[in-house]
mmCIF file as gemmi writes it, N, C-alpha and C atoms, coordinates in Angstrom:
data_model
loop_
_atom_site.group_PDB
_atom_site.id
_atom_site.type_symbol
_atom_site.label_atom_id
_atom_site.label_alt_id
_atom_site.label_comp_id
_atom_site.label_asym_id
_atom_site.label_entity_id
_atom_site.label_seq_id
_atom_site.pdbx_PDB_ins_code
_atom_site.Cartn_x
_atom_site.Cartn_y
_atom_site.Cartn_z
_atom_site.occupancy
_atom_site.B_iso_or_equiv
_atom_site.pdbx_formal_charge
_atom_site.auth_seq_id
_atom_site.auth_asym_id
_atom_site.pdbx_PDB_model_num
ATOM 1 N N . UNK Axp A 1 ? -24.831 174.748 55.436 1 0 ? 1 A 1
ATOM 2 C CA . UNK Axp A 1 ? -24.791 174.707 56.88 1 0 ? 1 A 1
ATOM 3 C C . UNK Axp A 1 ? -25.453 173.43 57.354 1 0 ? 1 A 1
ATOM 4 N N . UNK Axp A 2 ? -24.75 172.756 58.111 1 0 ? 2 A 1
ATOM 5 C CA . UNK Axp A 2 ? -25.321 171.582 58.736 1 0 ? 2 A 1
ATOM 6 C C . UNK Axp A 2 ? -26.02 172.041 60.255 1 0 ? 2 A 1
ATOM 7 N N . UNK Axp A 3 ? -27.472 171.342 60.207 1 0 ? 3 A 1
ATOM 8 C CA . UNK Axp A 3 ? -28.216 171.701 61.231 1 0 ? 3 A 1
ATOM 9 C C . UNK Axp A 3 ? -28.44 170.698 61.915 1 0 ? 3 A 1
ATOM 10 N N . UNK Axp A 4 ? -28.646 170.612 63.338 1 0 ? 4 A 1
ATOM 11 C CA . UNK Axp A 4 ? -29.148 168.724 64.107 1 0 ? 4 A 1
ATOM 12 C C . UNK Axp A 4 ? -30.2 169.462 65.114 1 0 ? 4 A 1
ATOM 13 N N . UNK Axp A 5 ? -31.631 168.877 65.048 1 0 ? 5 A 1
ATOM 14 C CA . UNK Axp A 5 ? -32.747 168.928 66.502 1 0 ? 5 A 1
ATOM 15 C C . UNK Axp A 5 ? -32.692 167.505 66.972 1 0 ? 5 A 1
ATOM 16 N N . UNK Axp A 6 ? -32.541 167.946 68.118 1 0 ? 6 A 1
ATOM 17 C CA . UNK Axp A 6 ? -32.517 166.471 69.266 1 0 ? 6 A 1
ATOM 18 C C . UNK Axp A 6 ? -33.764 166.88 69.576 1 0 ? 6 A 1
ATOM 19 N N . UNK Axp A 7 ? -34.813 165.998 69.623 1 0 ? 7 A 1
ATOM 20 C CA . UNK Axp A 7 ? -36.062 165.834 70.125 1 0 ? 7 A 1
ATOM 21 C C . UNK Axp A 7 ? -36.8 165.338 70.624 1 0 ? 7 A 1
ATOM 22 N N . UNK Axp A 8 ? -37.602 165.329 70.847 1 0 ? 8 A 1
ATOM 23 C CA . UNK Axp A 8 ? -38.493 163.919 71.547 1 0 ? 8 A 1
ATOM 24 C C . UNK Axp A 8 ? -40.155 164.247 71.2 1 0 ? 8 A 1
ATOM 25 N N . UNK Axp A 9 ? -40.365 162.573 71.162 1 0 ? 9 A 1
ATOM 26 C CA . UNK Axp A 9 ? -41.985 162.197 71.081 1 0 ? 9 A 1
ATOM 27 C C . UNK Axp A 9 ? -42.868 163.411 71.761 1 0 ? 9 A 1
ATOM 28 N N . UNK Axp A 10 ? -44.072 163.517 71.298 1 0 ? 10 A 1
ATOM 29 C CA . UNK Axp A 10 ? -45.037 164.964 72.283 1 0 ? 10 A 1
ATOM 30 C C . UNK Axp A 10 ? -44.713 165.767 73.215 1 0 ? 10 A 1
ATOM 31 N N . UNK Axp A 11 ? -43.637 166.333 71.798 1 0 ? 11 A 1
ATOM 32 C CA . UNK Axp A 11 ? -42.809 167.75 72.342 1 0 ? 11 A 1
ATOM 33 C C . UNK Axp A 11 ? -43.049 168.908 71.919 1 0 ? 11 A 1
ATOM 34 N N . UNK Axp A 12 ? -44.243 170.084 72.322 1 0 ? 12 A 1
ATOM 35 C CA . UNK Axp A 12 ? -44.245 170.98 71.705 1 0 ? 12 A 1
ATOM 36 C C . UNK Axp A 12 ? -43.589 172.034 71.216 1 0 ? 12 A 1
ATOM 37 N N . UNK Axp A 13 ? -42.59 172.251 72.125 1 0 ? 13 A 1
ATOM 38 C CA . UNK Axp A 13 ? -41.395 172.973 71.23 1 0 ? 13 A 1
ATOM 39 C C . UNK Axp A 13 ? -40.416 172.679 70.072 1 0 ? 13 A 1
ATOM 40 N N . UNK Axp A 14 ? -40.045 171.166 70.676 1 0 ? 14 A 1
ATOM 41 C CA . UNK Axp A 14 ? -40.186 170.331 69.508 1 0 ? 14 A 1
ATOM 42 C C . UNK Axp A 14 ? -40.357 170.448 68.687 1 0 ? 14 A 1
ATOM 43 N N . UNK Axp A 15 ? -41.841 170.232 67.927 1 0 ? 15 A 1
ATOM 44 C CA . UNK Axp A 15 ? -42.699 170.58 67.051 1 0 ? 15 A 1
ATOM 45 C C . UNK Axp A 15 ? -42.637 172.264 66.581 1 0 ? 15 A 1
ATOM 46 N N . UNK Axp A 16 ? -42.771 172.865 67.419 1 0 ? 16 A 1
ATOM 47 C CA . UNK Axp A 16 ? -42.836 174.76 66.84 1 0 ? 16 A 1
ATOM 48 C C . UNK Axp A 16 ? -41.226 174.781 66.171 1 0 ? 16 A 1
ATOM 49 N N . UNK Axp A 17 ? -40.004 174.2 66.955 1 0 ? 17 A 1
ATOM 50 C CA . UNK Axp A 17 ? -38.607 174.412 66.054 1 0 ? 17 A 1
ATOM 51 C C . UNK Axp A 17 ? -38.405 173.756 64.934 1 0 ? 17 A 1
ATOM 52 N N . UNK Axp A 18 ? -39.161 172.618 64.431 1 0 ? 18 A 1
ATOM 53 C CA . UNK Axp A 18 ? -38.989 172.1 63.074 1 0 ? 18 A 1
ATOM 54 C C . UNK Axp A 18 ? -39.798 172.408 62.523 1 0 ? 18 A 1
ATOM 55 N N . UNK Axp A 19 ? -40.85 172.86 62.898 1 0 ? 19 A 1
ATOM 56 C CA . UNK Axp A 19 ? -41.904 174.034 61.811 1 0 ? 19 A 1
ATOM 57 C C . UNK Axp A 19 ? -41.209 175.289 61.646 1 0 ? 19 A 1
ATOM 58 N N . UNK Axp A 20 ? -40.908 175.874 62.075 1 0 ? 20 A 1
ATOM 59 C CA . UNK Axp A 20 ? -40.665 177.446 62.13 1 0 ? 20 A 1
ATOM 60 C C . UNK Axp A 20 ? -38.811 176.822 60.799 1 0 ? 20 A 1
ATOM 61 N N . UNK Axp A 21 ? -37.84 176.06 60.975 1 0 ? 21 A 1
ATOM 62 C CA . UNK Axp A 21 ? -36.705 175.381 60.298 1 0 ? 21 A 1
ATOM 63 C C . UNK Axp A 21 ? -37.742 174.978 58.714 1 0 ? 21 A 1
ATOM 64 N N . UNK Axp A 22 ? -38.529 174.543 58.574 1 0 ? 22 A 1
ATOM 65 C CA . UNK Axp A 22 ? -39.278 174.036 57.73 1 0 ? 22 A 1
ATOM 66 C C . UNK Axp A 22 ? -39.83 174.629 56.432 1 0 ? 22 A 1
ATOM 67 N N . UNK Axp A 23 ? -40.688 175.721 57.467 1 0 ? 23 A 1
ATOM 68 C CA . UNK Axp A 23 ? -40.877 176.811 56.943 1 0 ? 23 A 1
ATOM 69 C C . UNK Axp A 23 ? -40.041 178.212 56.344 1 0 ? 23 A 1
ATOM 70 N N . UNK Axp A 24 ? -38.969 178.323 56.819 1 0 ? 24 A 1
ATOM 71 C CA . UNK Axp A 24 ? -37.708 179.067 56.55 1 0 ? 24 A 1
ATOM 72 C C . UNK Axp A 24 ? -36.62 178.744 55.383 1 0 ? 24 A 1
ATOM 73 N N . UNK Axp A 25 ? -37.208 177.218 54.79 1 0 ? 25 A 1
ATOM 74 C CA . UNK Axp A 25 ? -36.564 176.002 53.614 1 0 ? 25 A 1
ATOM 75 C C . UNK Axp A 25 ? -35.161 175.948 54.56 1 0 ? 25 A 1
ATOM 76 N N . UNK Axp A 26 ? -34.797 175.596 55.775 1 0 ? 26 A 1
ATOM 77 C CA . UNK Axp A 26 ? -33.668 175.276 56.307 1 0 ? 26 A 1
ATOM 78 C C . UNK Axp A 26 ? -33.842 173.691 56.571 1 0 ? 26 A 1
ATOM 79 N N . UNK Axp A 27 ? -32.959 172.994 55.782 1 0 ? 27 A 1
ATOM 80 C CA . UNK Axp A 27 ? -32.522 171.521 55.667 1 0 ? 27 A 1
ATOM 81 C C . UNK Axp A 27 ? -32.151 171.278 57.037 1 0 ? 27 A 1
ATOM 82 N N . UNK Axp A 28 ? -32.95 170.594 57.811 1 0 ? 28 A 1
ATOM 83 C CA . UNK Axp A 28 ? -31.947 169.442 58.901 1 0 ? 28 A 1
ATOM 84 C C . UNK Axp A 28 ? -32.458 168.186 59.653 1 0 ? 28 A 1
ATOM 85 N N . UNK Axp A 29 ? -31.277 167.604 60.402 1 0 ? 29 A 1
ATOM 86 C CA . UNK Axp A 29 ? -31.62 166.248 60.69 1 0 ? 29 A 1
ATOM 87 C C . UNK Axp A 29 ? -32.191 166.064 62.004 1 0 ? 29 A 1
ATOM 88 N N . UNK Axp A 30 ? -32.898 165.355 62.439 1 0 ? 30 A 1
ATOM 89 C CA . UNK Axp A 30 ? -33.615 165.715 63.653 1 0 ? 30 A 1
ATOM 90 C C . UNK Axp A 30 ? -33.091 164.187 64.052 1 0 ? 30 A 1
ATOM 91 N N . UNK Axp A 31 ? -32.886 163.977 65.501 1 0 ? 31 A 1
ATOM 92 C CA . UNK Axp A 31 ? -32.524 163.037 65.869 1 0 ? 31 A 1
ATOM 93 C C . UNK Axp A 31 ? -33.353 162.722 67.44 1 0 ? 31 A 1
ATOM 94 N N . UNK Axp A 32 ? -34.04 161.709 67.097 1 0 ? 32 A 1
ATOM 95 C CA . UNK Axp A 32 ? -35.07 161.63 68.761 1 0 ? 32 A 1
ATOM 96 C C . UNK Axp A 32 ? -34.356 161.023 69.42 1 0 ? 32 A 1
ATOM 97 N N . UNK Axp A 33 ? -34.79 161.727 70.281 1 0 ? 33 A 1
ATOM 98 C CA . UNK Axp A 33 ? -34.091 160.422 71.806 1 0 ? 33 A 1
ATOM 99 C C . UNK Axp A 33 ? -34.871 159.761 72.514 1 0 ? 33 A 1
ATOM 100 N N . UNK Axp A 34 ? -36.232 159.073 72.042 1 0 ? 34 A 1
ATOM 101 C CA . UNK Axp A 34 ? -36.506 158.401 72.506 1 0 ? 34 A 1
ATOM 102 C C . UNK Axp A 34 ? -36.393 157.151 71.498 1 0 ? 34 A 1
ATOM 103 N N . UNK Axp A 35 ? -36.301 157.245 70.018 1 0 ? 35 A 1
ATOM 104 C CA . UNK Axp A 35 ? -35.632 156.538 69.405 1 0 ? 35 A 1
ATOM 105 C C . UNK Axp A 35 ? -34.435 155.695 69.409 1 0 ? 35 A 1
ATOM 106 N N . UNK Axp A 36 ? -33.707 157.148 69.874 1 0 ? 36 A 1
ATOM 107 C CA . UNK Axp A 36 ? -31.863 156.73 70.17 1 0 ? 36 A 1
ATOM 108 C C . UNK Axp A 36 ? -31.359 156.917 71.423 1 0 ? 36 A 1
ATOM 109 N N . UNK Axp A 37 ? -31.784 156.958 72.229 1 0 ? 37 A 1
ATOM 110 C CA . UNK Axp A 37 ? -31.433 157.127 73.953 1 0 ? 37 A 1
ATOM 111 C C . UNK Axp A 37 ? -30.576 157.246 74.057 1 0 ? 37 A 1
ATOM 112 N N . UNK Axp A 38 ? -29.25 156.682 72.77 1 0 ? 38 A 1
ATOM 113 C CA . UNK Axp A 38 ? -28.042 157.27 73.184 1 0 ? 38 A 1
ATOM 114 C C . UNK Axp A 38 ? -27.549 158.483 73.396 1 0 ? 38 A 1
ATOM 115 N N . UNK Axp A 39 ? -28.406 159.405 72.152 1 0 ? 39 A 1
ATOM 116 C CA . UNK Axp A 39 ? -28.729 160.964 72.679 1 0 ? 39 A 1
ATOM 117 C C . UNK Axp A 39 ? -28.582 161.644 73.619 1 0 ? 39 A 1
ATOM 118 N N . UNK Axp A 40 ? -29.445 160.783 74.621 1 0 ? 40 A 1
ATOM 119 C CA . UNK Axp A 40 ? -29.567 161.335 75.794 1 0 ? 40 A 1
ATOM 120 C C . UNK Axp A 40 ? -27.948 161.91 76.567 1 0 ? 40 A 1
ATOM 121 N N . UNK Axp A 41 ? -27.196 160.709 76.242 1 0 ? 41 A 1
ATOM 122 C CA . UNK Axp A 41 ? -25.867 160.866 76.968 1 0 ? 41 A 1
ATOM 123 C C . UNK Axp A 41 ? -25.044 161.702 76.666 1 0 ? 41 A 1
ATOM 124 N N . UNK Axp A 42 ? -24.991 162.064 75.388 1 0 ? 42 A 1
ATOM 125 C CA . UNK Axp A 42 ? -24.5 162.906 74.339 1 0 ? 42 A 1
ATOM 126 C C . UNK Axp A 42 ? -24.988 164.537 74.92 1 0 ? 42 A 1
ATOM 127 N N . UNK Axp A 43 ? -26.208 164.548 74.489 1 0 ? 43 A 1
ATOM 128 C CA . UNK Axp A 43 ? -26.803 166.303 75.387 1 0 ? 43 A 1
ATOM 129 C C . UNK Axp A 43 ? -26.3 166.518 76.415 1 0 ? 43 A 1
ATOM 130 N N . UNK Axp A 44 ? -26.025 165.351 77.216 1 0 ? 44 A 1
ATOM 131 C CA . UNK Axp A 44 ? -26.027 165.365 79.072 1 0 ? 44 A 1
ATOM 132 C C . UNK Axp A 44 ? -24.82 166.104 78.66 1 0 ? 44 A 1
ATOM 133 N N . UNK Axp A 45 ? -23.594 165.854 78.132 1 0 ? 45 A 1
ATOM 134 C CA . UNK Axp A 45 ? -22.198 165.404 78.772 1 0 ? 45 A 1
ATOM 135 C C . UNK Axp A 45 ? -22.228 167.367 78.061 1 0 ? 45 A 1
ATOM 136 N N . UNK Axp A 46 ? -23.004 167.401 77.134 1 0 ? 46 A 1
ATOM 137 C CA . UNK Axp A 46 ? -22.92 169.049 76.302 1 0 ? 46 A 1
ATOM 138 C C . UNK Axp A 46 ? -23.437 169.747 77.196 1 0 ? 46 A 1
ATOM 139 N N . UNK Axp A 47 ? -24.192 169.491 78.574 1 0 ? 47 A 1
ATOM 140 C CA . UNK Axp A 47 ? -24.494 170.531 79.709 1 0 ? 47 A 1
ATOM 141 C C . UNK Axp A 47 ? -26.209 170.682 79.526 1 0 ? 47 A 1
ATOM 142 N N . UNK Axp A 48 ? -26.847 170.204 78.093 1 0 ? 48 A 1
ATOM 143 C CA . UNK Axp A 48 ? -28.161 170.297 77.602 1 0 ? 48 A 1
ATOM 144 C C . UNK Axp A 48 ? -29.154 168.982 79.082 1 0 ? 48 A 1
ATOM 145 N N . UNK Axp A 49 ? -30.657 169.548 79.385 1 0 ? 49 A 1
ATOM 146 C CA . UNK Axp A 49 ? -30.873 169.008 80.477 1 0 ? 49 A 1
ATOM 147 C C . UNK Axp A 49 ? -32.529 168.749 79.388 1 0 ? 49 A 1
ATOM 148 N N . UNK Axp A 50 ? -32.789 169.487 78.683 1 0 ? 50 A 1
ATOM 149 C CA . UNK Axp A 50 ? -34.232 169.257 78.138 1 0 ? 50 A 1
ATOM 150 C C . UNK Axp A 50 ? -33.858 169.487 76.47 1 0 ? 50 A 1
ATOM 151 N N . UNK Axp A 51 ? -35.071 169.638 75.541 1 0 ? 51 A 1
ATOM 152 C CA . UNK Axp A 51 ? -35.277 169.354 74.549 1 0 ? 51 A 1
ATOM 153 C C . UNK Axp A 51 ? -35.731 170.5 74.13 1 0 ? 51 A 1
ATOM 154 N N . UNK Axp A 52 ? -36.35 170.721 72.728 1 0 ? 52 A 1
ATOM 155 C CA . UNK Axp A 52 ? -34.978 170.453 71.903 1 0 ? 52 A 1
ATOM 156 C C . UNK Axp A 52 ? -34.196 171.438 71.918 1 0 ? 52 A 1
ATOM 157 N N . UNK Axp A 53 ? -32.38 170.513 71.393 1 0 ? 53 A 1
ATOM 158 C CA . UNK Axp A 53 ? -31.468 171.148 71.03 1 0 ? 53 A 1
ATOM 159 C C . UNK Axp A 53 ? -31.57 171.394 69.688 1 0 ? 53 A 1
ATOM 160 N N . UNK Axp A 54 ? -30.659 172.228 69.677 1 0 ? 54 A 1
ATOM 161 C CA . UNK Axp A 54 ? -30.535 172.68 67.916 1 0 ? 54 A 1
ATOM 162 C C . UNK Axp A 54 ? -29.481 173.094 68.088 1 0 ? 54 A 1
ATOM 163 N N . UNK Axp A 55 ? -28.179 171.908 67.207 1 0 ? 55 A 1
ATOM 164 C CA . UNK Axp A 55 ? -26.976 172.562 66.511 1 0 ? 55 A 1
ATOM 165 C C . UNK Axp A 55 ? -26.602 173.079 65.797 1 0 ? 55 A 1
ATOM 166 N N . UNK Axp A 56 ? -25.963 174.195 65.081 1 0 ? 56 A 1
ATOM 167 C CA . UNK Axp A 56 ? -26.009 174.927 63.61 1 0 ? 56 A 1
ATOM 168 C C . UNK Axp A 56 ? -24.919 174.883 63.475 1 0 ? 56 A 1
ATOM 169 N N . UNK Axp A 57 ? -23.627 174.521 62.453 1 0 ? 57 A 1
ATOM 170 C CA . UNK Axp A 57 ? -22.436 174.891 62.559 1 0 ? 57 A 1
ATOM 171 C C . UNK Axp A 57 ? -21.972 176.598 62.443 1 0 ? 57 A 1
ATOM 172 N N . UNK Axp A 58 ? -21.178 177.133 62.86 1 0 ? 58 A 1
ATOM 173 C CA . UNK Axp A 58 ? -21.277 178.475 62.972 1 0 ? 58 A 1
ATOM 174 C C . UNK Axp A 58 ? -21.871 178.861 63.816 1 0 ? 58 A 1
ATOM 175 N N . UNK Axp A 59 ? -22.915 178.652 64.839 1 0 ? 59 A 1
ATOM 176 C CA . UNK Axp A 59 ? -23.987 179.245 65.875 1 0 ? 59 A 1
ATOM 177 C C . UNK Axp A 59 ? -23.135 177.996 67.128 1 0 ? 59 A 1
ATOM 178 N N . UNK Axp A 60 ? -23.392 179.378 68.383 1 0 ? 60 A 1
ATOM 179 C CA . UNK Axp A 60 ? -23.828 177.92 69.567 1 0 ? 60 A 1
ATOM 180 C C . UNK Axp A 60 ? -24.804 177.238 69.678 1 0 ? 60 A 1
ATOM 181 N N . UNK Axp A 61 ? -24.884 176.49 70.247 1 0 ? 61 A 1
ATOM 182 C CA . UNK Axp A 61 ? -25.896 175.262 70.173 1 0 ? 61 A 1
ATOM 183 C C . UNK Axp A 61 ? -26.801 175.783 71.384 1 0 ? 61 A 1
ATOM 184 N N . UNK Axp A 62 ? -27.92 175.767 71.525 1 0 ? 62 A 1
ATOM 185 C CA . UNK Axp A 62 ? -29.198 176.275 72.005 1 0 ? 62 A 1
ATOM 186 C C . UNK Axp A 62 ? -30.351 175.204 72.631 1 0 ? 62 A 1
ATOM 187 N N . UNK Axp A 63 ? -31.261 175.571 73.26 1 0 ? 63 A 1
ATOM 188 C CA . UNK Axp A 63 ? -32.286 174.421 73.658 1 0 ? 63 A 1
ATOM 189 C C . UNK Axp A 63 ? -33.69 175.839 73.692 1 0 ? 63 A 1
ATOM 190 N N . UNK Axp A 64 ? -34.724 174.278 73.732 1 0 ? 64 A 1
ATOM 191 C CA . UNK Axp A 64 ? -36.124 175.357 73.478 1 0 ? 64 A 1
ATOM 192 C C . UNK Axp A 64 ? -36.284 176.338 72.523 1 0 ? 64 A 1
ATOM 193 N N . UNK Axp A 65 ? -37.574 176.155 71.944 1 0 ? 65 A 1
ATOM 194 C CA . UNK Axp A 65 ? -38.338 177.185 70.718 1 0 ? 65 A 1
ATOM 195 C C . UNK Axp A 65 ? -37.726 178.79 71.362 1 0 ? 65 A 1
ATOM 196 N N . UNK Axp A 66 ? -36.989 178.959 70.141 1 0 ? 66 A 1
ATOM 197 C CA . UNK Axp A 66 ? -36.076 180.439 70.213 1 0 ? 66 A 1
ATOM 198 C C . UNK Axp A 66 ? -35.827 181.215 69.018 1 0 ? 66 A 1
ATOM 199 N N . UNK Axp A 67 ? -37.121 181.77 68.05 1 0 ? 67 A 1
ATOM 200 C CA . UNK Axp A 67 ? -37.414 182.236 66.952 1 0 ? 67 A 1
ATOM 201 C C . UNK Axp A 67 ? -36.325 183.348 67.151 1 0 ? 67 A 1
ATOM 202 N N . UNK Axp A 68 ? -35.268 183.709 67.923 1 0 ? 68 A 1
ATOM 203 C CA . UNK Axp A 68 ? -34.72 184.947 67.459 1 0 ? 68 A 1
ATOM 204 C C . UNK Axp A 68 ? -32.918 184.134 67.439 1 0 ? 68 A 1
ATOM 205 N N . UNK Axp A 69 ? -33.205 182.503 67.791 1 0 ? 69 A 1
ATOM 206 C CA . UNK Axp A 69 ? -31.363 182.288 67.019 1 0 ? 69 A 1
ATOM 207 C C . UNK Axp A 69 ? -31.706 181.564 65.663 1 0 ? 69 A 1
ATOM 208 N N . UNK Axp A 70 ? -33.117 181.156 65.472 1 0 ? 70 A 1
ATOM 209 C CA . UNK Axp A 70 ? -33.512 179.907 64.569 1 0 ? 70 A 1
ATOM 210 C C . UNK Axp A 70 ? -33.735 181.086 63.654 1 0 ? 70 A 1
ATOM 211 N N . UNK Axp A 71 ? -34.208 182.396 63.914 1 0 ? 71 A 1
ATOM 212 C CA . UNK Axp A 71 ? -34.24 183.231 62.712 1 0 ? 71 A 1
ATOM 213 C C . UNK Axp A 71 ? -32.344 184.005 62.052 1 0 ? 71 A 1
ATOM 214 N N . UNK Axp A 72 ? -31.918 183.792 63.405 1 0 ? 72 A 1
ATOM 215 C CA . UNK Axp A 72 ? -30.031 183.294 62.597 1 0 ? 72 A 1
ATOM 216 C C . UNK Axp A 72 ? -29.786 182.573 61.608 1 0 ? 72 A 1
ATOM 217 N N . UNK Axp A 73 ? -29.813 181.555 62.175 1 0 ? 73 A 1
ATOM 218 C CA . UNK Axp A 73 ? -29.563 180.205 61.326 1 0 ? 73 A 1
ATOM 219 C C . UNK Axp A 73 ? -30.428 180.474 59.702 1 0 ? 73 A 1
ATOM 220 N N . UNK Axp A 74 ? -31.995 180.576 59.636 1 0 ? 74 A 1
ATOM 221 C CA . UNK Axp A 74 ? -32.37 180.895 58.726 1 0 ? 74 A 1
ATOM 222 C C . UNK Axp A 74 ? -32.068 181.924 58.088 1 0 ? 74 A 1
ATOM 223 N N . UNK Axp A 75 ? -31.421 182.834 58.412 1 0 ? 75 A 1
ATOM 224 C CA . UNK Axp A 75 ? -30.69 184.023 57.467 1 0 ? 75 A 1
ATOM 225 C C . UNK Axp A 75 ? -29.692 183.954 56.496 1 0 ? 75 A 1
């Protein structure tokens, strides 16, 4: 399963969704947007307004620390 967190710099949810992915041994790529700002345009146009997203293939795509789809994905 391919996974993507869009994130950003001193983000605590942020931070709690790639711990909680981490901890679960779920592989994925995290992509900042303050790194890549192109991001930004990308979330916009997907309806996403804040951070983080998390794509899963198979799952809809989600925003904000949400231990009950991230415990999906980890299943």
């Amino acid at each position: 399963m391919k996974v993507t967190v869009y994130s950003k710099n001193n983000c605590m949810q942020c931070k709690m969704t790639k711990r909680f992915l981490s901890e679960h041994n779920v592989d994925f790529e995290e992509r900042n947007i303050n790194q890549n700002p192109e991001y930004v345009t990308y979330l916009k146009e997907k309806g996403f307004q804040a951070v983080p997203v998390v794509e899963a293939s198979g799952h809809p795509a989600f925003y904000g620390f949400r231990p009950d789809q991230l415990t999906q994905i980890a299943g």
